[in-house]
C-alpha positions as a Markdown table, in Angstrom:
| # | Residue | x | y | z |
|---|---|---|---|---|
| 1 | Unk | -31.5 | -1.5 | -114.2 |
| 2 | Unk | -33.0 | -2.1 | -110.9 |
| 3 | Unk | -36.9 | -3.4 | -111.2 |
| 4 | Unk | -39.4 | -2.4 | -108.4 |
| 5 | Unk | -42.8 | -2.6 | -107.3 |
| 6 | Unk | -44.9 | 0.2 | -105.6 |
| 7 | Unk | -48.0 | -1.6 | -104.2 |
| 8 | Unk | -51.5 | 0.4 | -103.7 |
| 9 | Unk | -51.6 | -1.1 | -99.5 |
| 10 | Unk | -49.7 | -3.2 | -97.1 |
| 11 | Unk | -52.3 | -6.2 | -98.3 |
| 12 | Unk | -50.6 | -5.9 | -102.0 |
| 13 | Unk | -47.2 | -5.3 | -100.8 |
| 14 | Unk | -47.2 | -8.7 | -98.8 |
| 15 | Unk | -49.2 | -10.9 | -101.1 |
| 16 | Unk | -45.8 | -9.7 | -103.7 |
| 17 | Unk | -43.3 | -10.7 | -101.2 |
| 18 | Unk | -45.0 | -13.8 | -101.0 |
| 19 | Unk | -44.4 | -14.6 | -104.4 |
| 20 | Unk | -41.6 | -12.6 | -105.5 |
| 21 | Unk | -38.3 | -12.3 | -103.6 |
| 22 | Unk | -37.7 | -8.5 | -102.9 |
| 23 | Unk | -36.2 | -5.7 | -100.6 |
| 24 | Unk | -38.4 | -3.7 | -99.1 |
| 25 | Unk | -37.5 | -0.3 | -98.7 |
| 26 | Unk | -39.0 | 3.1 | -97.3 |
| 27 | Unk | -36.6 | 5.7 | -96.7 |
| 28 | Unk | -33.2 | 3.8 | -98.0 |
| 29 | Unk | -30.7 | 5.8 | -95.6 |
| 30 | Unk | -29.4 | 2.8 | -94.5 |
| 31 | Unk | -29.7 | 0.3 | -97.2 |
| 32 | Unk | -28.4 | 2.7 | -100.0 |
| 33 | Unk | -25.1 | 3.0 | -98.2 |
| 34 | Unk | -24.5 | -0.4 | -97.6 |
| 35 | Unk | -25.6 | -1.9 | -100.8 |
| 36 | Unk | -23.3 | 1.6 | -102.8 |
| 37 | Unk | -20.7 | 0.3 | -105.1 |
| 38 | Unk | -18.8 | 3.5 | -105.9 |
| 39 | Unk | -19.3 | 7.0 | -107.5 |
| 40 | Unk | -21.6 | 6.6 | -111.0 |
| 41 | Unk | -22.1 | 3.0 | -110.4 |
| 42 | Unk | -25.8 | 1.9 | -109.3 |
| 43 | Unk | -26.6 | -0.2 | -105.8 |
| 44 | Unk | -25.8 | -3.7 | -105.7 |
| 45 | Unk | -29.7 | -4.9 | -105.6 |
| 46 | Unk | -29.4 | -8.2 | -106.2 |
| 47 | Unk | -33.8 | -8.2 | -105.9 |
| 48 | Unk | -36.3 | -6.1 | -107.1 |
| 49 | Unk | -37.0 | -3.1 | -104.8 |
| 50 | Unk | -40.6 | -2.8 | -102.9 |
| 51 | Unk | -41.2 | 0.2 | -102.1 |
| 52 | Unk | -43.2 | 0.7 | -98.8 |
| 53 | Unk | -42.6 | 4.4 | -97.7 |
| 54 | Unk | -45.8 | 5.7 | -98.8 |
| 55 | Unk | -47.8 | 2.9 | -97.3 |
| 56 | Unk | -50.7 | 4.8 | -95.3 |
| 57 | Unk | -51.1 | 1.6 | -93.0 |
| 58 | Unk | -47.0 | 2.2 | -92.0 |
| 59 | Unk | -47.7 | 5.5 | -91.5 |
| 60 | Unk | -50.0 | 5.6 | -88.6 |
| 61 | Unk | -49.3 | 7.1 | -84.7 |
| 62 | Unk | -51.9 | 6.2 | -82.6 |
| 63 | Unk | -52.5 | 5.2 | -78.6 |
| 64 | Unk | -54.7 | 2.2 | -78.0 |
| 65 | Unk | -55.4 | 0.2 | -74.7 |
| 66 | Unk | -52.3 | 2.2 | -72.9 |
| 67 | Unk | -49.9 | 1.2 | -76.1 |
| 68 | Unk | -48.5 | 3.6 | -78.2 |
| 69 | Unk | -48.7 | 2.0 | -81.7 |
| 70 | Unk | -45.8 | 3.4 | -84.4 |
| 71 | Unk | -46.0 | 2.3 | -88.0 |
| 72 | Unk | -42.7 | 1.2 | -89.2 |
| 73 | Unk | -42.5 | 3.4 | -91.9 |
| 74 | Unk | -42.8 | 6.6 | -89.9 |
| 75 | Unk | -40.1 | 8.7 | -90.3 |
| 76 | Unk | -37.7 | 9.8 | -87.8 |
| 77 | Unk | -38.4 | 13.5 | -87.6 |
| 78 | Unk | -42.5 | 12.9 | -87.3 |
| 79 | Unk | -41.8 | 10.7 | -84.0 |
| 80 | Unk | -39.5 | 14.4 | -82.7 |
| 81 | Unk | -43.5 | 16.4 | -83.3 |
| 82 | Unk | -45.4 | 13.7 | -82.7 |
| 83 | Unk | -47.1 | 14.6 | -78.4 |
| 84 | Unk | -47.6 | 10.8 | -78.5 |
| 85 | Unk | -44.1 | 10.3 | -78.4 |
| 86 | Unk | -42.5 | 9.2 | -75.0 |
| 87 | Unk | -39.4 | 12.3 | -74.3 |
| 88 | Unk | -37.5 | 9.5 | -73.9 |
| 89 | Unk | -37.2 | 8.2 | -77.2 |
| 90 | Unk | -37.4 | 11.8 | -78.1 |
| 91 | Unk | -34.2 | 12.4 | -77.1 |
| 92 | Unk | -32.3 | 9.7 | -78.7 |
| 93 | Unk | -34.0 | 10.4 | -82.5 |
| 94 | Unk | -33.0 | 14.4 | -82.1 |
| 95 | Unk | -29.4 | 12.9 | -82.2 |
| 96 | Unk | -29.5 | 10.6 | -84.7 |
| 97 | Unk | -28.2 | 11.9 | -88.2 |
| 98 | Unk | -29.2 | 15.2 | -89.6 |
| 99 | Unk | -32.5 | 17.2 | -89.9 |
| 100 | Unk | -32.9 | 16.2 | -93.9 |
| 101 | Unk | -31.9 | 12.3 | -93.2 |
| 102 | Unk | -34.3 | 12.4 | -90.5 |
| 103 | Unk | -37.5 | 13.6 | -93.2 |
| 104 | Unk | -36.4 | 10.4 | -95.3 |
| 105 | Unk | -35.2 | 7.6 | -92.1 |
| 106 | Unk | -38.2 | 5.3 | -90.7 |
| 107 | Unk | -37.8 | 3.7 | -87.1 |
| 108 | Unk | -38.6 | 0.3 | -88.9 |
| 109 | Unk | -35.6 | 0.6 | -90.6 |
| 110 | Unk | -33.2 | 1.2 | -87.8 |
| 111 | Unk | -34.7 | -1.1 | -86.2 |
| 112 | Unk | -34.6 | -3.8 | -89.1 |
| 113 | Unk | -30.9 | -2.4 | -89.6 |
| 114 | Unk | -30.0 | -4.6 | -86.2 |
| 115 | Unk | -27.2 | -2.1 | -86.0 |
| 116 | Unk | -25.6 | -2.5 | -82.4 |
| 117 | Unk | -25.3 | 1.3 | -82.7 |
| 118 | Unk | -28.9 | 1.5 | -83.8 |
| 119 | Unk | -29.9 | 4.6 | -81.5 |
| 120 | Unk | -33.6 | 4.1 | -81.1 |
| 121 | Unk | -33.2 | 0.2 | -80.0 |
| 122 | Unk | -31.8 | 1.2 | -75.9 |
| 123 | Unk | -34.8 | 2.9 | -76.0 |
| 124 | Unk | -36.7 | 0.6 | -77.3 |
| 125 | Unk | -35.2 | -2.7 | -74.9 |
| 126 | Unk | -35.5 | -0.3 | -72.2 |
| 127 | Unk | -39.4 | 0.4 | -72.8 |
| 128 | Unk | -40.0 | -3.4 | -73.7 |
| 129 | Unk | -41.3 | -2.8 | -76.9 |
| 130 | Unk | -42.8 | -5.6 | -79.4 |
| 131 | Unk | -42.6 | -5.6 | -82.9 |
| 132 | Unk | -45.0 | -6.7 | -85.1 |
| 133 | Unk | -44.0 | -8.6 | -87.6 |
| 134 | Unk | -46.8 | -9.6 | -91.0 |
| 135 | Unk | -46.8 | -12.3 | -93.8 |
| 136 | Unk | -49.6 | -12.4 | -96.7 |
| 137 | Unk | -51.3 | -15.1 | -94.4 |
| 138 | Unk | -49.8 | -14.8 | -90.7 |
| 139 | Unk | -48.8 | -12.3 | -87.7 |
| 140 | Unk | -46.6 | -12.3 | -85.1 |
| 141 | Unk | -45.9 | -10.3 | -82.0 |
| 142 | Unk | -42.3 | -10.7 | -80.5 |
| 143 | Unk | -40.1 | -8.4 | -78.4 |
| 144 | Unk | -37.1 | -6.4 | -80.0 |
| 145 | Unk | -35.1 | -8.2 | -77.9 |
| 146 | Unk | -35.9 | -11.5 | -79.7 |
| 147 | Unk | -36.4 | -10.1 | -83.0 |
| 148 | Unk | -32.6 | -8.8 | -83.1 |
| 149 | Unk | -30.3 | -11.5 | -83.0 |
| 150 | Unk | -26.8 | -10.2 | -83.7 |
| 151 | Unk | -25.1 | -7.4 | -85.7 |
| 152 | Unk | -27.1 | -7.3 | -88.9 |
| 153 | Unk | -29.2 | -10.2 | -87.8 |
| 154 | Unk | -33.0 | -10.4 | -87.2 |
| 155 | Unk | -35.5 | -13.1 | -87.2 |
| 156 | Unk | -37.6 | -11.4 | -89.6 |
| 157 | Unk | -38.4 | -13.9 | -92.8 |
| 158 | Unk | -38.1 | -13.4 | -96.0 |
| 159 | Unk | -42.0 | -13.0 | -96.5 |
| 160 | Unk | -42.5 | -10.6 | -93.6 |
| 161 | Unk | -42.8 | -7.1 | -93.3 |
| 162 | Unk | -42.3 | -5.6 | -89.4 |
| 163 | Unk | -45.5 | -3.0 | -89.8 |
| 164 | Unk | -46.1 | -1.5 | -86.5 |
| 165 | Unk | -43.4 | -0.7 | -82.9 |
| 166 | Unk | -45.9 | -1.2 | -79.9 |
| 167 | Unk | -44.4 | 0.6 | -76.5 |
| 168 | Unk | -46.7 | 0.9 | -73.4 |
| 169 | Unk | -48.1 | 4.6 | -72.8 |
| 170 | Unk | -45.9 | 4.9 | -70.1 |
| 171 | Unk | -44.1 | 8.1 | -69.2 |
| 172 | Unk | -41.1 | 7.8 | -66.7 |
| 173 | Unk | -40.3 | 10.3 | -63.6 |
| 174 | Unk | -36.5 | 10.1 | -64.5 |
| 175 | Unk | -35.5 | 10.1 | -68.4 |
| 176 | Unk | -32.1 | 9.4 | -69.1 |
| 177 | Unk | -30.4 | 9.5 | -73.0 |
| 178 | Unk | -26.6 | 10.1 | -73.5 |
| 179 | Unk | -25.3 | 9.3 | -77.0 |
| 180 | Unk | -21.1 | 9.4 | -77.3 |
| 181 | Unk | -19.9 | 10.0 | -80.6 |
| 182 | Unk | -17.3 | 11.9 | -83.1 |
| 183 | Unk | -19.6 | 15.0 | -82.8 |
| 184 | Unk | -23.3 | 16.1 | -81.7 |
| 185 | Unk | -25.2 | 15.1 | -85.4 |
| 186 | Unk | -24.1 | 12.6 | -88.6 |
| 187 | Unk | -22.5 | 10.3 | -86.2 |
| 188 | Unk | -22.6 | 7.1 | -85.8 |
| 189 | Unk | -22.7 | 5.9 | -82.0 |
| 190 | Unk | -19.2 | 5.0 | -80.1 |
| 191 | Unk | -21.6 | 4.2 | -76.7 |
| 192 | Unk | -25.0 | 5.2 | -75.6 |
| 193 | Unk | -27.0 | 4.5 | -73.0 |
| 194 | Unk | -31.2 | 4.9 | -72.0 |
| 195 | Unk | -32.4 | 4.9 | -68.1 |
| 196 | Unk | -35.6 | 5.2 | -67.2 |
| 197 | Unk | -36.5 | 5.4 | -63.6 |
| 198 | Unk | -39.9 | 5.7 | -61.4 |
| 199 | Unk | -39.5 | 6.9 | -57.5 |
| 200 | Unk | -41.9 | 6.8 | -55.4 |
| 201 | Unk | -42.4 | 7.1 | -51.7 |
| 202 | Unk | -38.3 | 8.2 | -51.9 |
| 203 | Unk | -37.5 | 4.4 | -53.1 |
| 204 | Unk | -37.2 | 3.4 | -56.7 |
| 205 | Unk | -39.7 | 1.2 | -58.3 |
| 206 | Unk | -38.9 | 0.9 | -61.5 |
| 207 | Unk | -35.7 | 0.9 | -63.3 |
| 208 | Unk | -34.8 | 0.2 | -67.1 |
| 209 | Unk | -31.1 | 0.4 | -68.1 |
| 210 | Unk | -29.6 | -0.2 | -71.6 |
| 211 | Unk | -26.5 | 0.1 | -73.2 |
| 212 | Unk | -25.9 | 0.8 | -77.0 |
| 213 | Unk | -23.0 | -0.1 | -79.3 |
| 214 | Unk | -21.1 | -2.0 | -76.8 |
| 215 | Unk | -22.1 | -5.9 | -77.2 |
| 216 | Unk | -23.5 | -7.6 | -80.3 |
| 217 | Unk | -26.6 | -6.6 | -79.3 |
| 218 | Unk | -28.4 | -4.1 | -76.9 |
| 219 | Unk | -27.0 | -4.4 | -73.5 |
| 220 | Unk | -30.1 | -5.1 | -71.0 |
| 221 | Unk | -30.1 | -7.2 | -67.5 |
| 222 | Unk | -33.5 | -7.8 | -65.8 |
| 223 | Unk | -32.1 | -9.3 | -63.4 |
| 224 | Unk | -29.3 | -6.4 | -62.0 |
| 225 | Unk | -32.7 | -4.1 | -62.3 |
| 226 | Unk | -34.7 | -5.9 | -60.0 |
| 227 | Unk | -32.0 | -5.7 | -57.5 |
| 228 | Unk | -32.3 | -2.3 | -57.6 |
| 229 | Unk | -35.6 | -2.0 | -57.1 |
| 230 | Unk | -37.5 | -1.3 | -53.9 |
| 231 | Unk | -33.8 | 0.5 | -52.8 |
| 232 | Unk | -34.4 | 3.8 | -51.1 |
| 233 | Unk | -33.1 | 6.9 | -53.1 |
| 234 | Unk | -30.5 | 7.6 | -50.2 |
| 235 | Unk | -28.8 | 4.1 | -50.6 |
| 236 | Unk | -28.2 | 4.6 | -54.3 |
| 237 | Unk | -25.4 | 6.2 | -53.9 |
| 238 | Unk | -23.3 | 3.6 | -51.5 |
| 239 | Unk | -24.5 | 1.2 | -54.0 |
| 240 | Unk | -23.3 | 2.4 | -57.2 |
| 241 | Unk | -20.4 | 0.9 | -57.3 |
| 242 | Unk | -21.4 | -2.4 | -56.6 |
| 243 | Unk | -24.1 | -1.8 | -59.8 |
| 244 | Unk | -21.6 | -1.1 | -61.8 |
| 245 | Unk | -19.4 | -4.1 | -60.8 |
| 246 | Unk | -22.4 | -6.0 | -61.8 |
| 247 | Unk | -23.2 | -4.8 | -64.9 |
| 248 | Unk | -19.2 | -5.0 | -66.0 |
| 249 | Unk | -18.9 | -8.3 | -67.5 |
| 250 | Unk | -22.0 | -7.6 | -69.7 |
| 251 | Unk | -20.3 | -4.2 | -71.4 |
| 252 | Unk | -18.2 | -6.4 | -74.6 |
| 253 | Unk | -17.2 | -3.7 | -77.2 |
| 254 | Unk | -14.9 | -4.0 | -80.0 |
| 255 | Unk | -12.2 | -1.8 | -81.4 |
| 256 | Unk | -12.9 | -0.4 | -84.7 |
| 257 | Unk | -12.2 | 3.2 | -86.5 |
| 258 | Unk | -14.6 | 4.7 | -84.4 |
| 259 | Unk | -13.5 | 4.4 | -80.9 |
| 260 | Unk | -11.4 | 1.4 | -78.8 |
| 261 | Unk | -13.1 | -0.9 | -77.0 |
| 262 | Unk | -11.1 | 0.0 | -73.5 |
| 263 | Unk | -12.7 | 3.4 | -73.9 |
| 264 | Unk | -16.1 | 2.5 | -74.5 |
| 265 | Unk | -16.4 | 0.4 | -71.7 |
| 266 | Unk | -15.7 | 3.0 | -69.4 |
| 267 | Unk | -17.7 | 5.4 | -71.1 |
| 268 | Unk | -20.3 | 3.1 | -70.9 |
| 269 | Unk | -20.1 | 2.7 | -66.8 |
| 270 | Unk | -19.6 | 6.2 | -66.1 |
| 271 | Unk | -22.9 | 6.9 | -68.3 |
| 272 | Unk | -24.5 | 4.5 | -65.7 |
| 273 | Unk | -23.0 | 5.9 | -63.0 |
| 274 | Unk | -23.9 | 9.3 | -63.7 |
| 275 | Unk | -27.3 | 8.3 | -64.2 |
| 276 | Unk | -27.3 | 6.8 | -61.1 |
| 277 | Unk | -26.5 | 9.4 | -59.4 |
| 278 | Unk | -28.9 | 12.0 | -60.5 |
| 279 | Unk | -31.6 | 10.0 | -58.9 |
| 280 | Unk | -30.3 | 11.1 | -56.0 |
């Protein structure tokens, strides 16, 4: 039998992780699949369960000092009717599984997941978004880029719980989301790719590129960006290829049953050329 703990707020919640080695869990879509050990057998919880789905402080969508604040445990299909909600990330949740796994699937947990085919996180990189991370006597702010660390990999100790997403109320002039996969829903990710864009004055001023499923972690390079910026919009597309020379090397996918590597790297560039080129 697998024992569990359903605390009354986040305060209880992390004062028991504190004591008590545990797995937290809100909406499970993830963690029951990977911890399933057959037909009529139960999960392979090797801890006691802590439930944290229902925790009202999780919950919470609100806009503060030009950040958008999203609790962890908010699921998936509240950020798709949520105004507060950037298009952008909009567009990447309305792929991700189906419309019943979205009522039960939190963005902490794909997030926590550290899935390279994660589908929020190009989003997230692209949008610079810090997590939040709690303890019974500590916080800590750090960027998803830090917090994810490989495949399955975070940074996130055993007596933390990430509680809140933090992206800055910014909203894009160009919005950018392609998702390649098997089929349009219940698919996991063979590439995707998030670009966000601001032009102004016909030149670009802002640029945010990331790649999905195609490196151990989220593809992102600062430094290819900037030399994109302050380009005019008519010299974007003479310098296309050149930006996807650039970005090349950085594309490192694997073959597995989903897809071959050769395949999605050249998925991958033609998502950013195409991309690209609509900002002409």
């Amino acid at each position: 039998m697998v024992e569990g703990f359903r605390p009354a707020d986040l305060q209880e919640a992390l004062e028991f992780m504190a004591k008590h080695p545990s797995i937290p869990i809100a909406g499970g879509t993830d963690l029951m699949i990977q911890k399933a050990r057959g037909f009529g057998l139960k999960p392979d919880f090797n801890k006691p369960l802590l439930f944290i789905g229902h925790l009202r402080e999780l919950r919470q969508i609100s806009v503060r000092n030009g950040n958008i604040h999203i609790g962890a445990s908010v699921l998936l299909n509240e950020l798709i009717k949520n105004d507060k909600i950037p298009e952008a990330l909009k567009m990447a949740v309305r792929q991700m599984a189906s419309p019943p796994s979205r009522n039960l699937a939190t963005i902490g947990g794909n997030i926590c997941n550290a899935s390279p085919a994660g589908d929020t996180l190009p989003y997230l990189y692209a949008a610079d978004a810090f997590l939040v991370l709690k303890s019974s006597q500590a916080e800590r702010k750090i960027p998803v880029g830090k917090f994810i660390t490989g495949p399955g990999k975070t940074t996130l100790k055993s007596d933390e719980l990430l509680t809140e997403i933090i992206i800055p109320d910014k909203v894009f002039s160009a919005n950018y989301y392609k998702k390649v996969g098997t089929r349009k829903g219940m698919s996991l990710s063979k590439a995707s790719f998030t670009g966000l864009a601001d032009i102004e004055s016909e030149k670009i001023t802002d640029i945010r590129i990331a790649f999905g499923s195609v490196a151990p972690t989220i593809v992102r390079s600062r430094e290819i960006e900037a030399s994109i910026i302050g380009k005019p919009v008519s010299e974007i597309k003479n310098a296309v290829p050149e930006i996807v020379k650039k970005f090349a090397p950085l594309i490192r996918p694997i073959d597995d049953a989903r897809s071959s590597a050769e395949y999605r790297k050249q998925v991958s560039l033609r998502l950013l050329e195409n991309f690209l080129m609509k900002l002409t």
